[in-house]
Structures are given as structure tokens and as C-alpha cells.
C-alpha positions as a Markdown table, in Angstrom:
| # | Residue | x | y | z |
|---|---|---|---|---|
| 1 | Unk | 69.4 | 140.3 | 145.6 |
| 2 | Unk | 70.2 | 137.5 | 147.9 |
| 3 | Unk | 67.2 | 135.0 | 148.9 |
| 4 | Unk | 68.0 | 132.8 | 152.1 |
| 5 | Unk | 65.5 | 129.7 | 152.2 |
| 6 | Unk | 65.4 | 128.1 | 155.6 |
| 7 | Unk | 63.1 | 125.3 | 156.6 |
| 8 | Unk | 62.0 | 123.8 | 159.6 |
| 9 | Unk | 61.1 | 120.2 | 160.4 |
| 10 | Unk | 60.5 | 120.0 | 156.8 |
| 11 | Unk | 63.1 | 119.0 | 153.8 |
| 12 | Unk | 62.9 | 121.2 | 151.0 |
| 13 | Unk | 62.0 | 120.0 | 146.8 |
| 14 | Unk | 64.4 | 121.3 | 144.2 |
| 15 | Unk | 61.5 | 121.8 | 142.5 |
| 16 | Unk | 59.9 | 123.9 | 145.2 |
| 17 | Unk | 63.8 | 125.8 | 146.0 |
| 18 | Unk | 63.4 | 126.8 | 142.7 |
| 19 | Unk | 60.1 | 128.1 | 142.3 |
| 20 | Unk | 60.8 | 130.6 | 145.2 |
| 21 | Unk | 64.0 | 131.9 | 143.5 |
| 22 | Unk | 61.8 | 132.5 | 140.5 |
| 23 | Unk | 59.0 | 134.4 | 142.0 |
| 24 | Unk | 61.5 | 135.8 | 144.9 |
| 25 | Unk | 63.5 | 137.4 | 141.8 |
| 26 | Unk | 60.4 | 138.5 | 140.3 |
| 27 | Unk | 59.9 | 141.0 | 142.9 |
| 28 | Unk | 62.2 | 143.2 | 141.8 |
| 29 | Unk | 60.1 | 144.5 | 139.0 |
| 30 | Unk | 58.1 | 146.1 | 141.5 |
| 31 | Unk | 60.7 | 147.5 | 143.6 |
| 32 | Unk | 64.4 | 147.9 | 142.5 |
| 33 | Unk | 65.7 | 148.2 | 145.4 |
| 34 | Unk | 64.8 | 145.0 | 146.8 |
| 35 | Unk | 68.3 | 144.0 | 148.5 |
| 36 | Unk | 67.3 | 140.9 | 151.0 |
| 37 | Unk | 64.5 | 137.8 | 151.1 |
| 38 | Unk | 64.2 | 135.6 | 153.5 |
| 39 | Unk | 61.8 | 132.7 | 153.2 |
| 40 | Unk | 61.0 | 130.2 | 156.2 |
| 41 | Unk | 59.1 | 126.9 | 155.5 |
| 42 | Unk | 57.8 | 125.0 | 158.5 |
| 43 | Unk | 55.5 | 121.9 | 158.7 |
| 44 | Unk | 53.4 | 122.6 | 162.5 |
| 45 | Unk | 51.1 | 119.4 | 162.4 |
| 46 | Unk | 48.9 | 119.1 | 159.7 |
| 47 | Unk | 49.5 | 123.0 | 158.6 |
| 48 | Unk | 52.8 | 124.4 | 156.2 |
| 49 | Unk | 53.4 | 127.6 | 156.6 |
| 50 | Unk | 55.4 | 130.3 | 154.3 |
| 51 | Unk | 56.9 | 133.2 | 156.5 |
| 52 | Unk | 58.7 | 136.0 | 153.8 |
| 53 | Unk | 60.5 | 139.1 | 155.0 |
| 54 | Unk | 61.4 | 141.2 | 152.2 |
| 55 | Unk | 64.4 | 144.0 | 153.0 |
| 56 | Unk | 64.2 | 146.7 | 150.8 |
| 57 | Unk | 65.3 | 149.9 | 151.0 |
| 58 | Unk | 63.8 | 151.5 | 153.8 |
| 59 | Unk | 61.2 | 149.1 | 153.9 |
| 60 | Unk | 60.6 | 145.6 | 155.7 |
| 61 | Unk | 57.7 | 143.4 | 154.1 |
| 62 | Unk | 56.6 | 140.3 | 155.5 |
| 63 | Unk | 53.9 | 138.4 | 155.0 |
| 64 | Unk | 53.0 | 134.5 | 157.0 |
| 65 | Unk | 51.0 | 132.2 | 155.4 |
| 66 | Unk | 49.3 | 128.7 | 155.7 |
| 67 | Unk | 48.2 | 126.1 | 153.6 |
| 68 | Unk | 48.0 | 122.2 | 153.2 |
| 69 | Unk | 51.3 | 122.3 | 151.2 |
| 70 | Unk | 54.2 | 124.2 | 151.5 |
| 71 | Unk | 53.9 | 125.2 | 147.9 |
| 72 | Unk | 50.0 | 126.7 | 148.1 |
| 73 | Unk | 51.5 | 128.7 | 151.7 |
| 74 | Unk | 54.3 | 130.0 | 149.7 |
| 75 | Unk | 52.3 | 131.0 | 146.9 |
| 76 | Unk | 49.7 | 132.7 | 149.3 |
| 77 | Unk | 52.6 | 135.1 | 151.0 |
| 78 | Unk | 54.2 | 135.7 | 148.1 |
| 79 | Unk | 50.8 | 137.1 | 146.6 |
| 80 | Unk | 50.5 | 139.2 | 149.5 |
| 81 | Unk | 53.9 | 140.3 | 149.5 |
| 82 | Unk | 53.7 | 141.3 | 146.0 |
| 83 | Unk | 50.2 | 143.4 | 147.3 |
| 84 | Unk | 52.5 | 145.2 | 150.1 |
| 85 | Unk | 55.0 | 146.2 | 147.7 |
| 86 | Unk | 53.0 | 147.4 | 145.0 |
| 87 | Unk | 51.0 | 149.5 | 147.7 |
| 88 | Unk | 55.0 | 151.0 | 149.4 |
| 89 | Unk | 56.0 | 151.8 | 145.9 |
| 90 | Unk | 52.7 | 154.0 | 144.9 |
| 91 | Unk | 53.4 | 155.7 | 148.3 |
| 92 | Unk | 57.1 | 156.6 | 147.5 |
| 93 | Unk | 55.9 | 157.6 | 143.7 |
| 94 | Unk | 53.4 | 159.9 | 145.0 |
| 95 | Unk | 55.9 | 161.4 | 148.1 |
| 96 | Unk | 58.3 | 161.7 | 145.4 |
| 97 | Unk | 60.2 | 165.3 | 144.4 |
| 98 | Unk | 58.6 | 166.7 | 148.1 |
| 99 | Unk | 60.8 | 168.1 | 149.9 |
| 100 | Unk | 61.2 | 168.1 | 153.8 |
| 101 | Unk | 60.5 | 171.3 | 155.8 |
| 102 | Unk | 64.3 | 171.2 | 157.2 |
| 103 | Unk | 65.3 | 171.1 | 153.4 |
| 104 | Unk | 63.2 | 174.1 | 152.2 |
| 105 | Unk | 64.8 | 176.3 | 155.3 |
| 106 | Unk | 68.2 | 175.0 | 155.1 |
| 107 | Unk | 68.2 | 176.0 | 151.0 |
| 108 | Unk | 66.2 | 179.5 | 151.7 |
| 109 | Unk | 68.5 | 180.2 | 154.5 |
| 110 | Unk | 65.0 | 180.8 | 156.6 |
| 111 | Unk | 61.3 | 180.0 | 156.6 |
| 112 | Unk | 58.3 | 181.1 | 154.9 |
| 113 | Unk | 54.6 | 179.8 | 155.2 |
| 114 | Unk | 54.6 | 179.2 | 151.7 |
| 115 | Unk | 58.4 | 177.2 | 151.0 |
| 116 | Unk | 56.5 | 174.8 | 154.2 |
| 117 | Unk | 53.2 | 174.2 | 152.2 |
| 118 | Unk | 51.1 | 176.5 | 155.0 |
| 119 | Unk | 48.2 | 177.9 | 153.8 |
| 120 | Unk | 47.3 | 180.5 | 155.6 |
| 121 | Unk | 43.5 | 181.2 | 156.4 |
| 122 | Unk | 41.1 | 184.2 | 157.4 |
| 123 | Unk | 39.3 | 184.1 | 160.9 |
| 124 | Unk | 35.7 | 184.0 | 160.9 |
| 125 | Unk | 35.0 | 187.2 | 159.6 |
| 126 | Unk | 32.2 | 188.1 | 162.2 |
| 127 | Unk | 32.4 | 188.1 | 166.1 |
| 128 | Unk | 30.4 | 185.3 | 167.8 |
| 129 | Unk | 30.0 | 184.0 | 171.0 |
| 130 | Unk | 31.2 | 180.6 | 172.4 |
| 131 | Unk | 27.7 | 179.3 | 171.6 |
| 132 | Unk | 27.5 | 180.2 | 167.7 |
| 133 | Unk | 31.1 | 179.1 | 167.5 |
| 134 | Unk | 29.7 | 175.7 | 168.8 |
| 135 | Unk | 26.8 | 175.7 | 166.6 |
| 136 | Unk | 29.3 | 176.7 | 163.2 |
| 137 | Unk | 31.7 | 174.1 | 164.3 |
| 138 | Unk | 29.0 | 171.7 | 164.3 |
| 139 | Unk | 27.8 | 172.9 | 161.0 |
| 140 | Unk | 31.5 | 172.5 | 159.5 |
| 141 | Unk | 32.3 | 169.2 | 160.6 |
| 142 | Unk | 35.5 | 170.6 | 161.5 |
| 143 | Unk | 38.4 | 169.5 | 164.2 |
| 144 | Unk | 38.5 | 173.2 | 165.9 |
| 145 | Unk | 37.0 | 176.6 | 165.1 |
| 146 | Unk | 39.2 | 179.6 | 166.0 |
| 147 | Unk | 36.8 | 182.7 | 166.7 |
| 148 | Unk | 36.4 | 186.0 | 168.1 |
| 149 | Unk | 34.9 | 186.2 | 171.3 |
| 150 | Unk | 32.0 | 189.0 | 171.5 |
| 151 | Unk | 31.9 | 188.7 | 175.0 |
| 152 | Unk | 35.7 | 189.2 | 175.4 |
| 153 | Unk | 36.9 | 190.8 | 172.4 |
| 154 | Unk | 39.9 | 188.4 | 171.9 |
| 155 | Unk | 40.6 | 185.6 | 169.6 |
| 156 | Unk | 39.2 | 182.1 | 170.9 |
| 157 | Unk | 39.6 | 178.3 | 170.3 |
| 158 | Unk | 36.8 | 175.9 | 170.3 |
| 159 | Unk | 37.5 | 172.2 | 169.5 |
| 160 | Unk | 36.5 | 168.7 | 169.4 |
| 161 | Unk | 38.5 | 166.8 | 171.7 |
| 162 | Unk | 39.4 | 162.7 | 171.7 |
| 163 | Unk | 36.7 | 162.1 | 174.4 |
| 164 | Unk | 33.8 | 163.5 | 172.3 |
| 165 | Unk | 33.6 | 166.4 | 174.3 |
| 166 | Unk | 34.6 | 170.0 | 173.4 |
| 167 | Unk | 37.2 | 172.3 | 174.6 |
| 168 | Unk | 37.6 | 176.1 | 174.4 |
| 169 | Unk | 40.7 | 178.0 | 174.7 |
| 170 | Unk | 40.5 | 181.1 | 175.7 |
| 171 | Unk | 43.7 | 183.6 | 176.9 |
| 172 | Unk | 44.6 | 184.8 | 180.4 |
| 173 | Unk | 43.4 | 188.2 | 181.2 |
């Protein structure tokens, strides 16, 4: 891993320089594949602050802190990059051995609902008009409600839209 340290208007403690190698390296127990950190000191008035950026492998983590000391800043983003990391690696581990949709059709040489993950669902199994279908959606909590119209005899969508509102999709004649 390489670690660049930069600071501005500030000068930078052995000490310090090597307390952030130590705790920069430690992050690759988390993560393995942490190829890049770059730390930035800077003294603004009476504030230090600790900006981290953290390359990883398809991953950026930053983090900007301040404190009274440079030390205490660095310590506080490195906490919280420590937090980000932990949190990206349970992501990966819990994506992980999922394979895309293009993968699944490219290796079956076509597509099925169930190599995509599609479950397939039944349509209400009674006709109702636009009005129960409202009432039922409300009842179900649910995004959209497809239905067979009574009144029309053909398949129907009712659905809440981003306004709060409801829409109803119904086909041409």
C-alpha cells in the first residue's frame, strides 16, 4: 500500500508521521485490497483538520475531520474511515457468489425468469373494479396493484405515484 502524507501550513512530527503509517497500514485487515492512502494535514486558524482518501479496489473512502490537534483530527477520520470500510466490505461479502443478469444469459445461451431471480406472481384472483383495486392497494401497502378490470374485462394497473397521487393504467381499446 502506499500512504502519501501531505500537510499544509503545518510541519509534520515524526512522531505523528509515524502514527499514521501505523494505523494507515492497519487498514488493511479490513480490506485487502486497500492499494492507495492519502492523508492531508492542514492548520485553518485555531482548527487542524485530517482529510483521508482511501483507494481501494473499486472503492474511494474519505473521511475530513477536525480537532484542536492534528493528532485528535487524525484519529477522528481514521475512526470513521475504518467505520466506511468495515460497512463496504459487509456489502461485497453479502453481494458475493451473485451473479449478474448478463452472466446468467451469456452461460445459459438465453434467459429464464428463474436464472434472473424473477419470481413470478398470480394476479388477483378475482375481478374488481378500479375502486376495490384502490381500496386492496391501500390495504396492502403496496407500490402498484395489477387487476382485472370488471368493467372492461382487461388486465389494469393501479399505482402510487411520487406525488402521492395514484395512477391507473389501463390499455387502448
Amino acid at each position: 500500500m502506499r500512504i502519501t502524507i501531505t500537510c499544509r501550513h503545518c510541519e509534520l512530527e515524526p512522531a505523528l508521521r509515524t502514527h499514521v503509517e501505523d494505523k494507515v497500514a492497519h487498514l488493511a485487515r479490513y480490506f485487502d485490497r486497500v492499494d492507495e492512502a492519502h492523508v492531508v494535514f492542514q492548520i485553518e486558524g485555531h482548527r487542524s483538520i485530517a482529510d483521508i482518501t482511501v483507494h481501494a479496489s473499486r472503492a474511494v473512502i474519505s473521511s475530513e475531520q477536525s480537532a484542536d490537534d492534528l493528532r485528535s483530527a487524525f484519529d477522528r477520520s481514521i475512526d470513521k474511515v475504518e467505520r466506511q470500510i468495515r460497512r463496504y466490505k459487509e456489502r461485497v461479502r453479502h453481494h458475493k457468489g451473485v451473479e449478474t443478469t448478463a452472466s446468467v444469459a451469456e452461460a445459459s445461451g438465453g434467459v429464464s425468469l428463474d436464472d434472473l431471480g424473477i419470481v413470478p406472481e398470480s394476479l388477483a384472483s378475482r375481478a374488481m373494479t378500479a375502486a376495490e383495486a384502490f381500496s386492496e392497494l391501500e390495504e396492502l401497502r403496496a407500490a402498484f396493484l395489477v387487476f382485472m378490470n370488471s368493467e372492461t374485462d382487461k388486465v389494469n394497473v393501479i399505482y402510487r405515484r411520487d406525488d402521492g397521487d395514484y395512477g391507473l393504467v389501463e390499455p387502448e381499446k
